[in-house]
Kinemage of the C-alpha trace (Angstrom):
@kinemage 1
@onewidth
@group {chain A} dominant
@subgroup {mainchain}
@vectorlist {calphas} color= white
{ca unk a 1} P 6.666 -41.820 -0.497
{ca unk a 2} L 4.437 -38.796 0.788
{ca unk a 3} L 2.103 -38.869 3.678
{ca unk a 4} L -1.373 -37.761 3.943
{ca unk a 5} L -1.936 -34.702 5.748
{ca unk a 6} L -5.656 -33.466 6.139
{ca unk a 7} L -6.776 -31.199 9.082
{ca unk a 8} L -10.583 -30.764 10.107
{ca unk a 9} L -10.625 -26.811 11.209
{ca unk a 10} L -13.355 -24.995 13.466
{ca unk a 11} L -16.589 -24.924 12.038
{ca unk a 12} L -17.587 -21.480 13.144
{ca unk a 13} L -15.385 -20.058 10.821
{ca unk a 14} L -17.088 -21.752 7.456
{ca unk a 15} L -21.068 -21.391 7.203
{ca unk a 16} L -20.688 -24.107 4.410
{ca unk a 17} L -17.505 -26.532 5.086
{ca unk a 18} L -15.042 -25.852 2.087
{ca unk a 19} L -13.524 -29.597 1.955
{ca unk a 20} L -16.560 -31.254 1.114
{ca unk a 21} L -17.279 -29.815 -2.282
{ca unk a 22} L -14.976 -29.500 -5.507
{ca unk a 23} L -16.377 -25.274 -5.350
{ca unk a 24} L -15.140 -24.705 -1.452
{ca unk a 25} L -12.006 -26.611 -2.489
{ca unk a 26} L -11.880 -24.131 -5.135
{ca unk a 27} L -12.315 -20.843 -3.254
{ca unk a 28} L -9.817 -22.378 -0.859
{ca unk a 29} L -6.885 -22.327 -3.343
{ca unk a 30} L -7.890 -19.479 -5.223
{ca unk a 31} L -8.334 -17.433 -1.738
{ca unk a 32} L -4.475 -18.456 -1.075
{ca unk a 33} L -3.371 -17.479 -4.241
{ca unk a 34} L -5.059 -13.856 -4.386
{ca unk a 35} L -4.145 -13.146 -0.661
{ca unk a 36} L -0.349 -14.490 -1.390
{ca unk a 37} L -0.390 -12.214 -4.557
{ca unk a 38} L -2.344 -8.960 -3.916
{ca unk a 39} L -2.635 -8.975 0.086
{ca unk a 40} L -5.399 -9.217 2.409
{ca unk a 41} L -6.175 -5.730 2.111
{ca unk a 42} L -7.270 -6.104 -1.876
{ca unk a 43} L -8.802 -9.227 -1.545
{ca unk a 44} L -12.487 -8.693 -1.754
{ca unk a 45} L -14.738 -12.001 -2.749
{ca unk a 46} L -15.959 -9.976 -5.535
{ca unk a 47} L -12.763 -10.320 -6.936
{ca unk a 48} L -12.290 -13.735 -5.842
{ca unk a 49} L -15.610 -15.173 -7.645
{ca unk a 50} L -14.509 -13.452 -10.668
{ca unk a 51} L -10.890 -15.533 -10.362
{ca unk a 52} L -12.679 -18.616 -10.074
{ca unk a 53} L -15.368 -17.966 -11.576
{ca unk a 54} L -18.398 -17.904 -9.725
{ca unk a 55} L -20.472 -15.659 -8.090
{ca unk a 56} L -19.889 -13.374 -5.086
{ca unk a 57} L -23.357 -14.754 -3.338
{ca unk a 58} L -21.719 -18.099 -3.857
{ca unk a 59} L -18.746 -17.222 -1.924
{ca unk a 60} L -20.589 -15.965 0.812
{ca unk a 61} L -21.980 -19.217 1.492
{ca unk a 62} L -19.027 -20.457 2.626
{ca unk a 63} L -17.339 -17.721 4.486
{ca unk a 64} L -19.534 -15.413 6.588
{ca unk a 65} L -16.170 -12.337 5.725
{ca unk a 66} L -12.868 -12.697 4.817
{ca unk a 67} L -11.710 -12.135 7.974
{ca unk a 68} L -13.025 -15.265 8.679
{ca unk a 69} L -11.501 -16.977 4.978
{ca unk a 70} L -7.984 -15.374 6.285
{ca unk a 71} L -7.836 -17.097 9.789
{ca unk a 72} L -9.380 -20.479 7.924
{ca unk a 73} L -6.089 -19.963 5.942
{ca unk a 74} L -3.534 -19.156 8.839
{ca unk a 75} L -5.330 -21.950 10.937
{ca unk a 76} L -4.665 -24.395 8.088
{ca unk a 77} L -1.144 -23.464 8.259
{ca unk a 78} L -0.374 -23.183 11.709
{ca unk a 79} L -2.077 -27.272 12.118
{ca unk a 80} L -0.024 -28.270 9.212
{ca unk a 81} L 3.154 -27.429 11.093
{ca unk a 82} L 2.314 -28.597 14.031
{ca unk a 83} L 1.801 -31.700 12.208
{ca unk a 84} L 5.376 -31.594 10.344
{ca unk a 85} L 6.955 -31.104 14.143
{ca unk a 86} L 5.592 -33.903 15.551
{ca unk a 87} L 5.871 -36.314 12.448
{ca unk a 88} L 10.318 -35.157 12.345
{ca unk a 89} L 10.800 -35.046 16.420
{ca unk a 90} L 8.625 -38.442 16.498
{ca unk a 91} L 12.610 -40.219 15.853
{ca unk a 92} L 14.707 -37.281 17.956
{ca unk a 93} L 14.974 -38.392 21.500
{ca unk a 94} L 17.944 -34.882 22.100
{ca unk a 95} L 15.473 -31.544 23.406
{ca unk a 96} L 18.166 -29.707 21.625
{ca unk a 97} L 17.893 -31.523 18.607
{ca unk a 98} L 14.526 -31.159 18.492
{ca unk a 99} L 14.493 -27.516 19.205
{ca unk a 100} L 16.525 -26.882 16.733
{ca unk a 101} L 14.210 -28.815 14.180
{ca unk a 102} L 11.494 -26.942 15.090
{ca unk a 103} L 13.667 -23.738 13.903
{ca unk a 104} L 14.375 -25.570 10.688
{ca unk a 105} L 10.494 -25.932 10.022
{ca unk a 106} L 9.499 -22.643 11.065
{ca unk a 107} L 11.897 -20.694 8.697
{ca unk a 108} L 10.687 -22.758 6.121
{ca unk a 109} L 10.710 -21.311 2.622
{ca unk a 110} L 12.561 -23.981 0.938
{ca unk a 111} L 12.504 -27.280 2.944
{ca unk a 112} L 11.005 -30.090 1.233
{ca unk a 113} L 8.164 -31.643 2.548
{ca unk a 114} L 6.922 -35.285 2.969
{ca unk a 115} L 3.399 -34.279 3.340
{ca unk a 116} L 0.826 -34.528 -0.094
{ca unk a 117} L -1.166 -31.517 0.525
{ca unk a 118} L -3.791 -29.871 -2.269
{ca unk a 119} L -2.669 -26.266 -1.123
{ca unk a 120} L 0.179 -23.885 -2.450
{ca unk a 121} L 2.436 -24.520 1.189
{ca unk a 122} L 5.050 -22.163 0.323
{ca unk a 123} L 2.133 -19.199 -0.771
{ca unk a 124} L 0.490 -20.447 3.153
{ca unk a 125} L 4.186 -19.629 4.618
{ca unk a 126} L 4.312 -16.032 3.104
{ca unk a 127} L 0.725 -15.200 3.974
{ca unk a 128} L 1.225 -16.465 7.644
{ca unk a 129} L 4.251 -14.150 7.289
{ca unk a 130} L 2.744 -10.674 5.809
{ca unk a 131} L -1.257 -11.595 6.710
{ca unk a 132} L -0.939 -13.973 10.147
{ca unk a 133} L -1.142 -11.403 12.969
{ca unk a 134} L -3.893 -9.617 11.488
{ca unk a 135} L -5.814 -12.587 12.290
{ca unk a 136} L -5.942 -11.701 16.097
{ca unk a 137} L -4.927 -7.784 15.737
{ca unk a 138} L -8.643 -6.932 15.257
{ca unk a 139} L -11.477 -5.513 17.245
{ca unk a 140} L -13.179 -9.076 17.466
{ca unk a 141} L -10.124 -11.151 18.791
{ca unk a 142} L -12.097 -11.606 22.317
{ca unk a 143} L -14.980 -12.967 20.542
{ca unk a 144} L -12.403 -15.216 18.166
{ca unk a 145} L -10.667 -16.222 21.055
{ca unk a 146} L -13.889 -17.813 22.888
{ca unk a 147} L -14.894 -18.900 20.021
{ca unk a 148} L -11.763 -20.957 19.740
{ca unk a 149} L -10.346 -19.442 16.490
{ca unk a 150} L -6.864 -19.539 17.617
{ca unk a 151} L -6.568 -22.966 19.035
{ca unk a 152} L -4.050 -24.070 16.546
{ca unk a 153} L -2.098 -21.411 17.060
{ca unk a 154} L -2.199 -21.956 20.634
{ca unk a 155} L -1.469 -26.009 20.366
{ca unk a 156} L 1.709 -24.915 18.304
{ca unk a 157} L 2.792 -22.462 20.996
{ca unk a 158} L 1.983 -25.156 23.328
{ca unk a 159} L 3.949 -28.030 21.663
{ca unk a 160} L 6.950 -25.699 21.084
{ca unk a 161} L 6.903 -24.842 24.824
{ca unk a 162} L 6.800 -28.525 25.693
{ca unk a 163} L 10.111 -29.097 24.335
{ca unk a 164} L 11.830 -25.935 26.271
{ca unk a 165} L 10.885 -27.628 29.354
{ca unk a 166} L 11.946 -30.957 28.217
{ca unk a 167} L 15.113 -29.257 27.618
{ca unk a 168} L 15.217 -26.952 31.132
{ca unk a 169} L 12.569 -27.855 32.955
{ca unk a 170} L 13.292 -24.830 35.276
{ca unk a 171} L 12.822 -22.189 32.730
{ca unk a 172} L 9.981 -20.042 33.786
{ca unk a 173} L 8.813 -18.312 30.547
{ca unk a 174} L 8.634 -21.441 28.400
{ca unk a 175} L 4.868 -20.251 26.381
{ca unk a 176} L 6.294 -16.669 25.968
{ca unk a 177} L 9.104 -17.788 24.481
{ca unk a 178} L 7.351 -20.270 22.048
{ca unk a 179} L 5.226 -17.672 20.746
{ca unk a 180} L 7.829 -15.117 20.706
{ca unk a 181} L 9.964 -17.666 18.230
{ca unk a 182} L 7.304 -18.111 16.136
{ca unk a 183} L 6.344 -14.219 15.749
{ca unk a 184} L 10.326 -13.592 15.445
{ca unk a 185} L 11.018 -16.372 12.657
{ca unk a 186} L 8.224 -14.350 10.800
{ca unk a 187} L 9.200 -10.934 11.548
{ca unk a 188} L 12.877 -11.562 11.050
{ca unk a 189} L 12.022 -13.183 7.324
{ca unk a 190} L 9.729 -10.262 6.361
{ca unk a 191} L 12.448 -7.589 7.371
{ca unk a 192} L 14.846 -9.528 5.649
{ca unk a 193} L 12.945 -9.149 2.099
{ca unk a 194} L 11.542 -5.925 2.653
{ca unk a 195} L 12.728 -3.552 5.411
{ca unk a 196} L 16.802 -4.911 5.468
{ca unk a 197} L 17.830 -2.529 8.003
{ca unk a 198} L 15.717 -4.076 10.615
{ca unk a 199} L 17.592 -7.013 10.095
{ca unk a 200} L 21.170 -8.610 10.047
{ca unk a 201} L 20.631 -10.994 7.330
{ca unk a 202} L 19.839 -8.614 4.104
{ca unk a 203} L 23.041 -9.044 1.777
{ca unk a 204} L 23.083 -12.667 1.675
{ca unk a 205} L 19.073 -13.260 1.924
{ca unk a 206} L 19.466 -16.448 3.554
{ca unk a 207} L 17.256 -17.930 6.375
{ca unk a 208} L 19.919 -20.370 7.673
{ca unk a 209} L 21.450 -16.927 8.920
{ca unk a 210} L 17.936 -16.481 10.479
{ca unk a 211} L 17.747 -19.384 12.055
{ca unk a 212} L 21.497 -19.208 13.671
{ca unk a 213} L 19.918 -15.782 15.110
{ca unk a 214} L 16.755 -17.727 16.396
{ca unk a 215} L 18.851 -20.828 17.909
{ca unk a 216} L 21.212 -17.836 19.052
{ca unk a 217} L 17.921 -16.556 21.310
{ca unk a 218} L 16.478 -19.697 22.289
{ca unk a 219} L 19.733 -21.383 23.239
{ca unk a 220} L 20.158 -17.769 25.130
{ca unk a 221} L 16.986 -17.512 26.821
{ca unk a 222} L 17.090 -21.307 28.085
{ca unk a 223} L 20.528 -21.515 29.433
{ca unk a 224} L 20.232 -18.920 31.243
{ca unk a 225} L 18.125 -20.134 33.835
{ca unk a 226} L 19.838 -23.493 33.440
């Protein structure tokens, strides 16, 4: 049995919201699957109304740029884990048990999910991977950030660092290191496919080694000021 998972994002990143029409549903999945297969760089909604097909004008109906279409995407992603973590720590009552299933779900590549979801999750995981940090390495990130573009990002970071506390409640750092595991899951995976001696996990490929390294720095970081 799969649950529901549905997420209503910011509104002042859509001029027209994509859920509520079969089209926006359509430029949603077709936007994943261009960004996931050609980058963000190539992706231009020329191209993307000619994948769906529709027209260019149409697209920009819905998204003002797609800078805008890009952090709709990462946003998606970042709720939809936050939304796995709570639903598999909802039964763990161990901090270090959860911790270390919030390690499981963030190198996630191959973990099955219990979630029914329209969207391509694994093609989400390897965009918030290669595409996610352009979202706030831009020019406009101060206006983003009033405009409360990052917010899930920031509730993930936030939920993460509620369960360091819960497991040291002494620990001073407990939001840098949250967001400092989730940038180094990423990092760690994308060296590991594509720049292996930045890495220690490139012969094998697998991201159970990754996530040994990531327990290795958590576990490291929070003991320490045990």
């Amino acid at each position: 049995m799969q649950l529901n998972f549905s997420v209503k994002l910011n509104e002042k990143l859509y001029l027209r919201d994509p859920e509520r029409s079969d089209l926006g549903k359509q430029i949603i999945t077709a936007g994943i699957k261009m960004v996931y297969e050609i980058g963000y760089e190539q992706l231009t909604f020329k191209k993307l109304a000619a994948a769906i097909p529709t027209t260019e004008a149409t697209i920009y109906r819905y998204f003002e740029n797609k800078h805008k279409l890009l952090i709709y995407l990462v946003d998606w992603y970042w709720a939809y884990i936050s939304f796995q973590i709570i639903f598999h720590l909802n039964n763990l009552t161990n901090a270090e048990d959860k911790i270390k299933k919030i390690i499981d779900l963030l190198v996630w590549e191959d973990n099955a999910s219990e979630f029914a979801v329209d969207l391509d999750q694994k093609a989400l995981y390897y965009i918030s991977i290669a595409e996610g940090n352009k979202t706030y390495l831009s020019k406009d990130v101060d206006e983003n950030n009033r405009e409360m573009f990052y917010k899930p990002y920031k509730d993930l970071v936030q939920l993460i660092a509620d369960i360091f506390k819960e497991y040291n409640p002494d620990y001073k750092y407990p939001r840098s290191l949250a967001s400092s595991l989730v940038e180094t899951s990423h990092f760690q995976y994308y060296f590991m496919q594509h720049l292996p001696r930045l890495c220690d996990f490139s012969d094998q490929k697998d991201p159970k080694e990754i996530e040994e390294f990531l327990e290795n720095m958590v576990f490291g970081a929070l003991n320490q000021q045990a």
